[in-house]
PDB file of N, CA, C and O in Angstrom, chain B, residues numbered from 101:
ATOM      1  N   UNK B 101      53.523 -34.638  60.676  1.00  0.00           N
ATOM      2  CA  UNK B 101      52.290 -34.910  59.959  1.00  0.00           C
ATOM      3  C   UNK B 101      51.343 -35.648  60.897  1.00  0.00           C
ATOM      4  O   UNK B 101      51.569 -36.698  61.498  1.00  0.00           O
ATOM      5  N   UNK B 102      50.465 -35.055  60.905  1.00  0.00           N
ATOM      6  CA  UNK B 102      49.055 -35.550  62.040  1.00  0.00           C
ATOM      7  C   UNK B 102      48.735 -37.446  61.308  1.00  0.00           C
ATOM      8  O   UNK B 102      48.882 -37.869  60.162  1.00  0.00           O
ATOM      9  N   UNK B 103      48.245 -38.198  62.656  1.00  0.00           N
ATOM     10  CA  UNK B 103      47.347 -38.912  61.617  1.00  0.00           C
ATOM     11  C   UNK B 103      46.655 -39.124  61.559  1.00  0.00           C
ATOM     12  O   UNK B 103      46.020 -38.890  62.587  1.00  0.00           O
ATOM     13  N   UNK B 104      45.898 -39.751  60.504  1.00  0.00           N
ATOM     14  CA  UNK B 104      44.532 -39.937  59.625  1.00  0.00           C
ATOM     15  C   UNK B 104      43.504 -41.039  60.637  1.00  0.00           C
ATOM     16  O   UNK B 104      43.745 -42.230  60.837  1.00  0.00           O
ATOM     17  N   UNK B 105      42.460 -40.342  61.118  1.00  0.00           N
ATOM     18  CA  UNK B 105      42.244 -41.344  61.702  1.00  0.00           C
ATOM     19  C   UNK B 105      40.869 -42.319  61.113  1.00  0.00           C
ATOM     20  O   UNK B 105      39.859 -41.922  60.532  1.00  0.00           O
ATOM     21  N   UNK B 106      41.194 -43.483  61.439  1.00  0.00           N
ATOM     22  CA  UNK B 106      40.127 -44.200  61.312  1.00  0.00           C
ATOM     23  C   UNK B 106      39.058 -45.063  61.745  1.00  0.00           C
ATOM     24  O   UNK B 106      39.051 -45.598  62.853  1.00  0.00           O
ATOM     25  N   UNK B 107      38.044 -45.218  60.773  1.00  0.00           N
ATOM     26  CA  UNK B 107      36.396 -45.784  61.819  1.00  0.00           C
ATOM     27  C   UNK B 107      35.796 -46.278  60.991  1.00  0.00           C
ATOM     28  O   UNK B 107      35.451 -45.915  59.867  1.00  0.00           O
ATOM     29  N   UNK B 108      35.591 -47.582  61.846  1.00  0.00           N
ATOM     30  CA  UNK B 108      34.675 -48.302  60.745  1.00  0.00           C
ATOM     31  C   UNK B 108      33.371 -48.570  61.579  1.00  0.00           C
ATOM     32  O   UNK B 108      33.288 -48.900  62.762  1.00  0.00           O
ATOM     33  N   UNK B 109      32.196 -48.302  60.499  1.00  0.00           N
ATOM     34  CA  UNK B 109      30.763 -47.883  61.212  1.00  0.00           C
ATOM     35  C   UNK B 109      29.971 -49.018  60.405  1.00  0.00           C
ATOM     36  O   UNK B 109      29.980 -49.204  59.188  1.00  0.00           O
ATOM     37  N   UNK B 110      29.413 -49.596  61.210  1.00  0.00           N
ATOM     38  CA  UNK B 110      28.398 -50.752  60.902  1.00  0.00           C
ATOM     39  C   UNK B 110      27.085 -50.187  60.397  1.00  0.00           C
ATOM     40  O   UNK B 110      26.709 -49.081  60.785  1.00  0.00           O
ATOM     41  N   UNK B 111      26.404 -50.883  59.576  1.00  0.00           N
ATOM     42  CA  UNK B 111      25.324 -50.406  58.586  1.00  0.00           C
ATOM     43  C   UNK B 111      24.222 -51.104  58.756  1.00  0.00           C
ATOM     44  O   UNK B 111      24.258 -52.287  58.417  1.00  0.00           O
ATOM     45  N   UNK B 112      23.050 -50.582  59.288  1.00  0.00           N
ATOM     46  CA  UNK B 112      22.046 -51.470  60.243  1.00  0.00           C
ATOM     47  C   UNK B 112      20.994 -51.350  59.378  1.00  0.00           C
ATOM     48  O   UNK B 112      20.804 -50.260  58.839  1.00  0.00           O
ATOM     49  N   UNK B 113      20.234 -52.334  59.134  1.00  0.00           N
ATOM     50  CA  UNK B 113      19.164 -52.516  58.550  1.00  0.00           C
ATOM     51  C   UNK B 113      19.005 -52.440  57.079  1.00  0.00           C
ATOM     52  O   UNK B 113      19.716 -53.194  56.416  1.00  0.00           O
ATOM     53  N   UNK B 114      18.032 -51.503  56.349  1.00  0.00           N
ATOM     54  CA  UNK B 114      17.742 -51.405  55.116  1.00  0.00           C
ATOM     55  C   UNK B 114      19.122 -50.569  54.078  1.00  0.00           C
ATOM     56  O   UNK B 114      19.320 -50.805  52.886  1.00  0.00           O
ATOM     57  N   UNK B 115      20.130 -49.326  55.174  1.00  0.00           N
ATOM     58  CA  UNK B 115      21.538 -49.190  54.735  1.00  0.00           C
ATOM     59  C   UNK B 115      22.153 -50.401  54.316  1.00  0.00           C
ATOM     60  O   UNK B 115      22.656 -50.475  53.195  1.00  0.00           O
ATOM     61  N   UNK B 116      22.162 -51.620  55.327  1.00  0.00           N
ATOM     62  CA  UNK B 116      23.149 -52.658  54.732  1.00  0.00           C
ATOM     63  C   UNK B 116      22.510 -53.436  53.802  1.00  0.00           C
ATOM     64  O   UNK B 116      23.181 -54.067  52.986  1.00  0.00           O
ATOM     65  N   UNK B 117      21.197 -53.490  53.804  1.00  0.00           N
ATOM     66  CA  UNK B 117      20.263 -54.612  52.407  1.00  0.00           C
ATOM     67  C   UNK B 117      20.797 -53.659  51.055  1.00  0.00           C
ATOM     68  O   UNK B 117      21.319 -54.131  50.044  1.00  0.00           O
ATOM     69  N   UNK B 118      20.487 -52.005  51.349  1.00  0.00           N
ATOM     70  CA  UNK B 118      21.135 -51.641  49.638  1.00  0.00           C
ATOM     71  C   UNK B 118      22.507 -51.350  49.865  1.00  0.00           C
ATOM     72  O   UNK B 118      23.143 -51.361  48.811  1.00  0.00           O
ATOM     73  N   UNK B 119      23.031 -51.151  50.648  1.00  0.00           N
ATOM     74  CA  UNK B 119      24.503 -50.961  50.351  1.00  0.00           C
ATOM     75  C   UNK B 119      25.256 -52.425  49.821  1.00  0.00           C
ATOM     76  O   UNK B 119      26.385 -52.625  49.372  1.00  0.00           O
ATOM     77  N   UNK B 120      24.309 -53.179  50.039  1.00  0.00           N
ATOM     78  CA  UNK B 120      25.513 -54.659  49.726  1.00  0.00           C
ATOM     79  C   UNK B 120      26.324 -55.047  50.355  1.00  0.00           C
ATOM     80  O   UNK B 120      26.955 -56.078  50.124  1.00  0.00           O
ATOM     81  N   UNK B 121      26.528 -54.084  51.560  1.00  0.00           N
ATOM     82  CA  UNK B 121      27.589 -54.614  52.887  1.00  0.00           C
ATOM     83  C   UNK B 121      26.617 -53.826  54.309  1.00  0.00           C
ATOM     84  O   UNK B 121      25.674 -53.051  54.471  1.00  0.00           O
ATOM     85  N   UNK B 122      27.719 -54.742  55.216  1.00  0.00           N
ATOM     86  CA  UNK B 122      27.851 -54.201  55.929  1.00  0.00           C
ATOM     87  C   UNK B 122      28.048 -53.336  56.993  1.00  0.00           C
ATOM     88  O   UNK B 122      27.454 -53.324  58.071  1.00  0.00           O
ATOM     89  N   UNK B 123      29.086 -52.492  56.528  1.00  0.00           N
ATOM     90  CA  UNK B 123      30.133 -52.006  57.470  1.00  0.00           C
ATOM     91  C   UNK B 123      31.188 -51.213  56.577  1.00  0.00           C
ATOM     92  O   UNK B 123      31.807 -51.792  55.685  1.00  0.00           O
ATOM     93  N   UNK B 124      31.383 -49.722  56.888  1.00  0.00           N
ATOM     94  CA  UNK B 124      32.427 -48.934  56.238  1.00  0.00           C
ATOM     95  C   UNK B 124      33.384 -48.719  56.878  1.00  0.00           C
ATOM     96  O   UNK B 124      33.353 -48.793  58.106  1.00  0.00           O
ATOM     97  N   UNK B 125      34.764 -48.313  56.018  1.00  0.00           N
ATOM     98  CA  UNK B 125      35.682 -48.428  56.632  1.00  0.00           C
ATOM     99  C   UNK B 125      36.048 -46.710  56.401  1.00  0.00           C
ATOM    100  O   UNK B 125      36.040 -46.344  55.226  1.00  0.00           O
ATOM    101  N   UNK B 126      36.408 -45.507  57.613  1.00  0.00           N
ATOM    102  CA  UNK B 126      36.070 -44.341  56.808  1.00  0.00           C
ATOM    103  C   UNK B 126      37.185 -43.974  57.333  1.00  0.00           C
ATOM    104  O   UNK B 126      37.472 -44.353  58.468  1.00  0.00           O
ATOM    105  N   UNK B 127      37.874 -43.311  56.734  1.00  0.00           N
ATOM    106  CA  UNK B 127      39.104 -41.930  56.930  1.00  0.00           C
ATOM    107  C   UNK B 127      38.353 -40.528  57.488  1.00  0.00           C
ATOM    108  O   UNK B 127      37.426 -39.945  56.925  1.00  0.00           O
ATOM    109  N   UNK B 128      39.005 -40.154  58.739  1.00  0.00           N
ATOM    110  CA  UNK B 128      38.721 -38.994  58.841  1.00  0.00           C
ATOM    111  C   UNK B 128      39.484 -37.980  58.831  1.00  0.00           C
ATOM    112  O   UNK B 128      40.633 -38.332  58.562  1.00  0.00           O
ATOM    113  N   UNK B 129      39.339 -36.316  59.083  1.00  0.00           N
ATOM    114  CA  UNK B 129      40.335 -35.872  58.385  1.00  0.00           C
ATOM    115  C   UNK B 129      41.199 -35.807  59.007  1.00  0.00           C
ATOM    116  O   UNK B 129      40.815 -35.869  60.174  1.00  0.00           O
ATOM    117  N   UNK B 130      42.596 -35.679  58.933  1.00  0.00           N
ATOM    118  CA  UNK B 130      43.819 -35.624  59.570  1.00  0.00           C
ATOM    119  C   UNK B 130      43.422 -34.672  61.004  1.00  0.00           C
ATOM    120  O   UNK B 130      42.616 -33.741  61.003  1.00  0.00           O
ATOM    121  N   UNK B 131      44.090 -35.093  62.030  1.00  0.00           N
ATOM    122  CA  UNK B 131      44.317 -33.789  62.770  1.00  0.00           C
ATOM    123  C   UNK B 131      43.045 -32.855  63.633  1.00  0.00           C
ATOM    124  O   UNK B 131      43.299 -32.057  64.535  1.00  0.00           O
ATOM    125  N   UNK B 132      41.977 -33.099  63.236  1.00  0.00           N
ATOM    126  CA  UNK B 132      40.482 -32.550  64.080  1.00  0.00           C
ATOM    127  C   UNK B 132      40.017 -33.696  64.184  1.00  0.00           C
ATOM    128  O   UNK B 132      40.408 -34.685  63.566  1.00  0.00           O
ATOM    129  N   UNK B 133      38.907 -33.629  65.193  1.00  0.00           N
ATOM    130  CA  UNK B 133      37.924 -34.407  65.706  1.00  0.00           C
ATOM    131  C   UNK B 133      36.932 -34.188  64.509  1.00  0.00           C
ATOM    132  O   UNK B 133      36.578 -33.238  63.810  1.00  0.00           O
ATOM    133  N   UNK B 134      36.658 -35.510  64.611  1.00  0.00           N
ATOM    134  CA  UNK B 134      35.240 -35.593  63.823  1.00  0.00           C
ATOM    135  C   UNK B 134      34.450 -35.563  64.475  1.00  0.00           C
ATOM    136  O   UNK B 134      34.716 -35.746  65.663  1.00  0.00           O
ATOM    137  N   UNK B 135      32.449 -35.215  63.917  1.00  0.00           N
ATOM    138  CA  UNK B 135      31.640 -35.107  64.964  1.00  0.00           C
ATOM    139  C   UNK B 135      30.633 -35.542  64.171  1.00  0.00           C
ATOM    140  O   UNK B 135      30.864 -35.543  62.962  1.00  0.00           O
ATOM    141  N   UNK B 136      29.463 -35.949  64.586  1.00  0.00           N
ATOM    142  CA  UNK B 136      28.574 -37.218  64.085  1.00  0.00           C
ATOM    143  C   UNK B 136      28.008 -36.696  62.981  1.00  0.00           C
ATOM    144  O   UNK B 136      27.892 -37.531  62.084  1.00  0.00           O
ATOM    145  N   UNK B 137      27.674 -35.784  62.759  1.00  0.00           N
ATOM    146  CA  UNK B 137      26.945 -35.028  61.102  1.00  0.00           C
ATOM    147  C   UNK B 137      28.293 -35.063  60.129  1.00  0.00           C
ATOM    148  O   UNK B 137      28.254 -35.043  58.899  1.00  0.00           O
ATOM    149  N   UNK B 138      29.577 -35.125  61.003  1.00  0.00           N
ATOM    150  CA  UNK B 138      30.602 -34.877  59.596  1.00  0.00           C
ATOM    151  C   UNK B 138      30.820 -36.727  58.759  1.00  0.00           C
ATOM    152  O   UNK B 138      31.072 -37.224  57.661  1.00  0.00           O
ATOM    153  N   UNK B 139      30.497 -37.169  60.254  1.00  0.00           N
ATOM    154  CA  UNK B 139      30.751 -38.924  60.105  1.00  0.00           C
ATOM    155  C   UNK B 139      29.395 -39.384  58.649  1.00  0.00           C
ATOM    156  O   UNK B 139      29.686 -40.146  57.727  1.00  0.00           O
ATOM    157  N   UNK B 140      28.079 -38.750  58.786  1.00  0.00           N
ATOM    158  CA  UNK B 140      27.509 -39.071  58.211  1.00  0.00           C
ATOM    159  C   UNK B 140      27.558 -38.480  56.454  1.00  0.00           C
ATOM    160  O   UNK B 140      27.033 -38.969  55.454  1.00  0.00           O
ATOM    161  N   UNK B 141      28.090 -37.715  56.555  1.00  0.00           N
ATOM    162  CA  UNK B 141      28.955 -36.821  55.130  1.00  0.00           C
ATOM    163  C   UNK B 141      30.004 -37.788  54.693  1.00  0.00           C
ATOM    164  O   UNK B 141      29.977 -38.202  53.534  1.00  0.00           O
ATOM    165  N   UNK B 142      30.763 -38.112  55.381  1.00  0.00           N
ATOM    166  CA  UNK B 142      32.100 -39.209  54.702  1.00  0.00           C
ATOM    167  C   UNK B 142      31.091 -40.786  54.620  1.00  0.00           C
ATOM    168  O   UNK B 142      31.259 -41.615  53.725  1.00  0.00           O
ATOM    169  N   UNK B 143      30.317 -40.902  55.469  1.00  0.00           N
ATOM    170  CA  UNK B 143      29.778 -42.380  54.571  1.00  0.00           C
ATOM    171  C   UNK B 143      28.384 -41.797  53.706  1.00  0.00           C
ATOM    172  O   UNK B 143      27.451 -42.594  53.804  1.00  0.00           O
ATOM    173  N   UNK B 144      28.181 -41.025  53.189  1.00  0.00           N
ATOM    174  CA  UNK B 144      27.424 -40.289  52.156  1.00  0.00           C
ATOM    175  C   UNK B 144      28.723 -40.072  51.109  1.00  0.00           C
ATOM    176  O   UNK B 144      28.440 -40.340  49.941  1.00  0.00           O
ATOM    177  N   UNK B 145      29.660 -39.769  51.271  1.00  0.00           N
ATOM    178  CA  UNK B 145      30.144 -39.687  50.097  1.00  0.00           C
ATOM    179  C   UNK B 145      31.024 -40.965  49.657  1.00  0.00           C
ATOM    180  O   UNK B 145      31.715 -41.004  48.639  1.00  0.00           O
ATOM    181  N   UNK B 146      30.820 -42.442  50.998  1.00  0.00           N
ATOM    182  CA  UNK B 146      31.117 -43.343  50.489  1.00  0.00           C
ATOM    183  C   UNK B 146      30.465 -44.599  49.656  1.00  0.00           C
ATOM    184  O   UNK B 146      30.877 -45.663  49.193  1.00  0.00           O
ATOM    185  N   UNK B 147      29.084 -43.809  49.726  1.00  0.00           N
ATOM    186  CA  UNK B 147      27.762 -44.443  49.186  1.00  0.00           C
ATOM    187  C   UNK B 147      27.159 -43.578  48.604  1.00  0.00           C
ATOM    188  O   UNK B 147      26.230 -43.223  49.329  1.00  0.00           O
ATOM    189  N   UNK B 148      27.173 -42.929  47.512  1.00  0.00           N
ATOM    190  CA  UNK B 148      26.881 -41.946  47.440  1.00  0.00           C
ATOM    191  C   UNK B 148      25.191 -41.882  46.760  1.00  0.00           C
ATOM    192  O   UNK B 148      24.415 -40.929  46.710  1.00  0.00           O
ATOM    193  N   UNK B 149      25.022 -43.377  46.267  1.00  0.00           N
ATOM    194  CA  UNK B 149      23.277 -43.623  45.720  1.00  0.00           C
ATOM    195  C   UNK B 149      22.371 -43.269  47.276  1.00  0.00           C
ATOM    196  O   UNK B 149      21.225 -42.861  47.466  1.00  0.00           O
ATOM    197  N   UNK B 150      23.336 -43.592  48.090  1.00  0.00           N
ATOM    198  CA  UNK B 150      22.204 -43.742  49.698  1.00  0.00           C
ATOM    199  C   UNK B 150      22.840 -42.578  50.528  1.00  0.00           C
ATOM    200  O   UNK B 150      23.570 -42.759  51.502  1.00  0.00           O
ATOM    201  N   UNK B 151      22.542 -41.587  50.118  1.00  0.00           N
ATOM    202  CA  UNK B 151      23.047 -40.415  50.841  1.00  0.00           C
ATOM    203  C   UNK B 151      22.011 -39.954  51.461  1.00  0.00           C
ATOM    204  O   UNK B 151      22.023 -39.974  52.692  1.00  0.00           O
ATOM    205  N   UNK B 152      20.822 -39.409  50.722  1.00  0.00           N
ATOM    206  CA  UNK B 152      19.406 -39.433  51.450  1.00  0.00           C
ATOM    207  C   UNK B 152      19.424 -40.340  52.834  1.00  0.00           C
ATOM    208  O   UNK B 152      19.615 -39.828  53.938  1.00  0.00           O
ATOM    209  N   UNK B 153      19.292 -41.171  52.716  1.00  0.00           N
ATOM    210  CA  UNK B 153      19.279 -42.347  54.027  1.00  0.00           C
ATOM    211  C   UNK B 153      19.869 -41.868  54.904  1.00  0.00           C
ATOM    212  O   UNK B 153      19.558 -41.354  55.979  1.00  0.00           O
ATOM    213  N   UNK B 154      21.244 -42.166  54.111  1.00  0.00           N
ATOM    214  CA  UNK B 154      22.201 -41.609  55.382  1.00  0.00           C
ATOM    215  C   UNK B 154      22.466 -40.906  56.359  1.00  0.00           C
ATOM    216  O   UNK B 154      22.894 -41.124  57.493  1.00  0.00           O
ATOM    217  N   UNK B 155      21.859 -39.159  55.225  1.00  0.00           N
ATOM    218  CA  UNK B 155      21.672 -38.164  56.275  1.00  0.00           C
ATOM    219  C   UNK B 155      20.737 -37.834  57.163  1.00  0.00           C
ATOM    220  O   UNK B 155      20.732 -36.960  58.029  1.00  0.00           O
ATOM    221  N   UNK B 156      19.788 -38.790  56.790  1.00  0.00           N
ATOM    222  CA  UNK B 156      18.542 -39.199  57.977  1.00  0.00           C
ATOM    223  C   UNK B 156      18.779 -40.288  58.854  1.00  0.00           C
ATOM    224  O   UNK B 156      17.807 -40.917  59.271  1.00  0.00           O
ATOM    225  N   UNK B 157      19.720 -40.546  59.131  1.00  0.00           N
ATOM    226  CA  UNK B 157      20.197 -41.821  60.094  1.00  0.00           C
ATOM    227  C   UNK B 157      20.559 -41.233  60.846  1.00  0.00           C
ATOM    228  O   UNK B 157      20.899 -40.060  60.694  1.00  0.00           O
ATOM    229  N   UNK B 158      20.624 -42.202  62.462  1.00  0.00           N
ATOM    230  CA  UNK B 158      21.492 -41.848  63.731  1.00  0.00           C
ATOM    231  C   UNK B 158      22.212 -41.703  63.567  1.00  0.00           C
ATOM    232  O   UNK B 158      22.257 -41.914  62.355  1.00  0.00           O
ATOM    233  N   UNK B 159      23.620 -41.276  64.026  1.00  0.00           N
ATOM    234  CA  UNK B 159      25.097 -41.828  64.453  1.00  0.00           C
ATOM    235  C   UNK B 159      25.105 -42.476  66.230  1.00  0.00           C
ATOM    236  O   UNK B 159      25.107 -41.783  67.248  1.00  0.00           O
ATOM    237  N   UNK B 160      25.110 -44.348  66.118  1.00  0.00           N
ATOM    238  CA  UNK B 160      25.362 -44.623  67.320  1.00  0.00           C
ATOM    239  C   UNK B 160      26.663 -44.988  67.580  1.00  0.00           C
ATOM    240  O   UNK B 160      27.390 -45.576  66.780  1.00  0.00           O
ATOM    241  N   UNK B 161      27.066 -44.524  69.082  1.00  0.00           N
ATOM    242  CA  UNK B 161      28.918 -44.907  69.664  1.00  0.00           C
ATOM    243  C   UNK B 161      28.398 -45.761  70.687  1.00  0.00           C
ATOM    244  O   UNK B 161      27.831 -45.272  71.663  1.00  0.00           O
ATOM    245  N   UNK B 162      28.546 -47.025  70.546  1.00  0.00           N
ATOM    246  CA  UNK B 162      28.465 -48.071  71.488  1.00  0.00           C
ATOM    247  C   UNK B 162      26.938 -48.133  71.779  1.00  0.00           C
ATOM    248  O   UNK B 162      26.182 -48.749  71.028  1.00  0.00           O
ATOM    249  N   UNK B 163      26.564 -47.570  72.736  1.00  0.00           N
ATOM    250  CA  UNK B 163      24.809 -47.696  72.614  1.00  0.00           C
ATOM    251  C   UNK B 163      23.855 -46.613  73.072  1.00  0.00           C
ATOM    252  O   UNK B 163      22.740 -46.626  73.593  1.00  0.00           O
ATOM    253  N   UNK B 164      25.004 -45.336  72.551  1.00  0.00           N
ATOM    254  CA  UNK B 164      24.049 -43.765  72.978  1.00  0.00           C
ATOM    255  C   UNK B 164      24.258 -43.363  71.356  1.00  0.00           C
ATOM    256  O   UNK B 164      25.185 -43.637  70.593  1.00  0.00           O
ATOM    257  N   UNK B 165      23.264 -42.752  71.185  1.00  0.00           N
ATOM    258  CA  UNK B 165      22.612 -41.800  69.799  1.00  0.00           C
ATOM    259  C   UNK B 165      23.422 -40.686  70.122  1.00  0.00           C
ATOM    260  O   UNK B 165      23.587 -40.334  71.290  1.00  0.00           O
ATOM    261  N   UNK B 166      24.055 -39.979  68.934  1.00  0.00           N
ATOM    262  CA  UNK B 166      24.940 -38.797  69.352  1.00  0.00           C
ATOM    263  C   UNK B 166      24.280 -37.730  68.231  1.00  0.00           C
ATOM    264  O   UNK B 166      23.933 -37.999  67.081  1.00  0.00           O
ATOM    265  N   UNK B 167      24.226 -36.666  68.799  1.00  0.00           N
ATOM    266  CA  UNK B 167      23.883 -35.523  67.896  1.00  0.00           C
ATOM    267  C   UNK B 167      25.004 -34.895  67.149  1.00  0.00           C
ATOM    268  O   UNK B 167      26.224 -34.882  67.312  1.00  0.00           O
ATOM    269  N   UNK B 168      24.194 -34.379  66.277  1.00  0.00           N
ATOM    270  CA  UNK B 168      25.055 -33.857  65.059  1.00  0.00           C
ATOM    271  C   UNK B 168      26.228 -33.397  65.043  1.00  0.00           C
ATOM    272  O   UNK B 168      26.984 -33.572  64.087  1.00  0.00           O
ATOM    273  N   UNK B 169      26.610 -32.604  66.326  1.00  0.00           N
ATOM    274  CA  UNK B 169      27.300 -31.643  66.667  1.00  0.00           C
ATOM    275  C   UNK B 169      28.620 -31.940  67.824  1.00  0.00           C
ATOM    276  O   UNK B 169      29.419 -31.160  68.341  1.00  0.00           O
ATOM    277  N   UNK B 170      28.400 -33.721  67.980  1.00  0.00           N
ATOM    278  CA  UNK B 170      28.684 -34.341  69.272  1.00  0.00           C
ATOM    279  C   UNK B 170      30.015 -35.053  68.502  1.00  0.00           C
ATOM    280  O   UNK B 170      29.967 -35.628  67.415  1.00  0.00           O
ATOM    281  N   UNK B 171      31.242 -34.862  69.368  1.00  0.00           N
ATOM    282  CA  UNK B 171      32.647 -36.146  68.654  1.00  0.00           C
ATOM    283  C   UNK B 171      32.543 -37.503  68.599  1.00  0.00           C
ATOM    284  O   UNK B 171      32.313 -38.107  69.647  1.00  0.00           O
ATOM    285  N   UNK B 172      32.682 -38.148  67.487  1.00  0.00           N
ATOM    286  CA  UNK B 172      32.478 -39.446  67.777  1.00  0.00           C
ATOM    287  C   UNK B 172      34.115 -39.960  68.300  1.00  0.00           C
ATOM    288  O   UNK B 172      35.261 -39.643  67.981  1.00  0.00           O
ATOM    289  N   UNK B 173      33.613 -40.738  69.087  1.00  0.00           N
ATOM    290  CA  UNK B 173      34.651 -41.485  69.631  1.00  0.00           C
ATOM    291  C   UNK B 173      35.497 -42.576  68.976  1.00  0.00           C
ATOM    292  O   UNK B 173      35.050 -43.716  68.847  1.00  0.00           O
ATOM    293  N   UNK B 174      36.793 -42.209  68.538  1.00  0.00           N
ATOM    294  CA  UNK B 174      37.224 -43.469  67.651  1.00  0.00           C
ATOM    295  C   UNK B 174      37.510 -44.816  67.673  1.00  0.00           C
ATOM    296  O   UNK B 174      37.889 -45.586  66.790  1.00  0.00           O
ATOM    297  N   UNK B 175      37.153 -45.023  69.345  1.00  0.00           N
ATOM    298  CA  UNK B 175      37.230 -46.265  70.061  1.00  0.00           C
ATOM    299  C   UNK B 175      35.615 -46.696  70.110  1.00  0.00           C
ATOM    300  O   UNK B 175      35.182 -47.747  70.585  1.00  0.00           O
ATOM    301  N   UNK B 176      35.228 -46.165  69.809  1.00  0.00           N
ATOM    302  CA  UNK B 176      33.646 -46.544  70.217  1.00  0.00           C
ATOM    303  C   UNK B 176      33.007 -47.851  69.120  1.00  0.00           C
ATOM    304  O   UNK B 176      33.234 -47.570  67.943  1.00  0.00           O
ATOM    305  N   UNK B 177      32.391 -48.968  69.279  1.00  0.00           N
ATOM    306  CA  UNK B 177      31.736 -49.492  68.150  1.00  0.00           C
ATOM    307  C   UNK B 177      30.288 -48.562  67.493  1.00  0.00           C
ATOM    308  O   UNK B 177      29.208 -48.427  68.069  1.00  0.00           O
ATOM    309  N   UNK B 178      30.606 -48.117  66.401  1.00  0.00           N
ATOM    310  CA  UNK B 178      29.885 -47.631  65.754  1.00  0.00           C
ATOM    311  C   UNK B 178      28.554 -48.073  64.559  1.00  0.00           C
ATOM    312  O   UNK B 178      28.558 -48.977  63.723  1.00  0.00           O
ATOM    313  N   UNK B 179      27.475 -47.042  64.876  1.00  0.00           N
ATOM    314  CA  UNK B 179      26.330 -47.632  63.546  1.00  0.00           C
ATOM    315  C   UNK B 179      25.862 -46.499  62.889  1.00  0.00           C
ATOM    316  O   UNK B 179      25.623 -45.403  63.396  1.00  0.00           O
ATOM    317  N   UNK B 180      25.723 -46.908  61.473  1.00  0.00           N
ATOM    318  CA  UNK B 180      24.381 -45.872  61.515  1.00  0.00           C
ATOM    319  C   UNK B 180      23.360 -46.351  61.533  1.00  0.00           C
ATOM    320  O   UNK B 180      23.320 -47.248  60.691  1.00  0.00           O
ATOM    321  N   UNK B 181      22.256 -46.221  62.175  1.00  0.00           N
ATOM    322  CA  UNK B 181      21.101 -46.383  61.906  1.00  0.00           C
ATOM    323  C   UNK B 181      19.558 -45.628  60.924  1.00  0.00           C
ATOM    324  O   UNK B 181      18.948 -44.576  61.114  1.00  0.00           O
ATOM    325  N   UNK B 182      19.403 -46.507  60.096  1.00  0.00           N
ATOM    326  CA  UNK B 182      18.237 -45.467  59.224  1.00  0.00           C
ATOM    327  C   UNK B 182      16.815 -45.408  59.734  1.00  0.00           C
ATOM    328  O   UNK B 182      16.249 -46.261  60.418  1.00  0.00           O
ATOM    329  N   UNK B 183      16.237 -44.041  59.207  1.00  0.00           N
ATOM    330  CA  UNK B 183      15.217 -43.885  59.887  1.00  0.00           C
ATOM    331  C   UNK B 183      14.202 -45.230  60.052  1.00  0.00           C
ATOM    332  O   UNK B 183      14.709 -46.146  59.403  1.00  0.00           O
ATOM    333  N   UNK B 184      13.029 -45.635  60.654  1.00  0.00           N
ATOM    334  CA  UNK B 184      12.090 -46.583  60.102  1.00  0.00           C
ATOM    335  C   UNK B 184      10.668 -46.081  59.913  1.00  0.00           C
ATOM    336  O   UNK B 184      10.509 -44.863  59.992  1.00  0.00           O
ATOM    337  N   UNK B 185       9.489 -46.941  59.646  1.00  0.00           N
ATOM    338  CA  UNK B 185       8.306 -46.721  59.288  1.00  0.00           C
ATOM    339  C   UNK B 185       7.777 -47.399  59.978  1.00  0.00           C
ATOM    340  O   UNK B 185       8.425 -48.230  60.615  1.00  0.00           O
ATOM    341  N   UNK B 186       6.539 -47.309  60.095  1.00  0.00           N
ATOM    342  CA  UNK B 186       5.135 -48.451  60.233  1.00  0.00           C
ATOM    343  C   UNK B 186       4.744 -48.163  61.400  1.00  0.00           C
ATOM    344  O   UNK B 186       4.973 -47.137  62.041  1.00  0.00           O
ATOM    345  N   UNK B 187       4.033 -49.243  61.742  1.00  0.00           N
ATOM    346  CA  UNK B 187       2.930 -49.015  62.835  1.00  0.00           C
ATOM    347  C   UNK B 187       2.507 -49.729  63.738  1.00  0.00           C
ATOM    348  O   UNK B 187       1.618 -49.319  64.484  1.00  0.00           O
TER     349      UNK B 187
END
């Protein structure tokens, strides 16, 4: 039996004012690599009022922006970051 791996991704800015925390703690799926659009699906479905947000957020691994399509590293310190505004 493969195992489950896990990542916990820090929640930057206006994510952590409505989420009420911090920082998630996420299961990924057994056995494949996860990759930064799937990372943002498992903390969308661990927040599921701030999913919008979510899926408009970065995925950062230590201090490079990773695209959608890119593995996140399970050693890496992780964020999401949400989009911002202003001027």
């Amino acid at each position: 039996m493969a195992d489950t791996p896990s990542y916990q991704v820090d929640l930057s800015g206006n994510l952590a004012i409505q989420a009420g925390r911090s920082r998630l703690h996420l299961a990924g799926p057994p056995g494949s690599t996860l990759v930064a659009g799937d990372l943002r699906k498992l903390a969308a479905a661990e927040v599921p009022e701030l999913a919008p947000l979510i899926e408009g957020s970065l995925v950062v691994a230590d201090d490079r922006i990773l695209g959608s399509a890119e593995p996140v590293p399970q050693s890496a310190r992780l964020s999401l970051v949400p989009p911002v505004s202003g001027g």
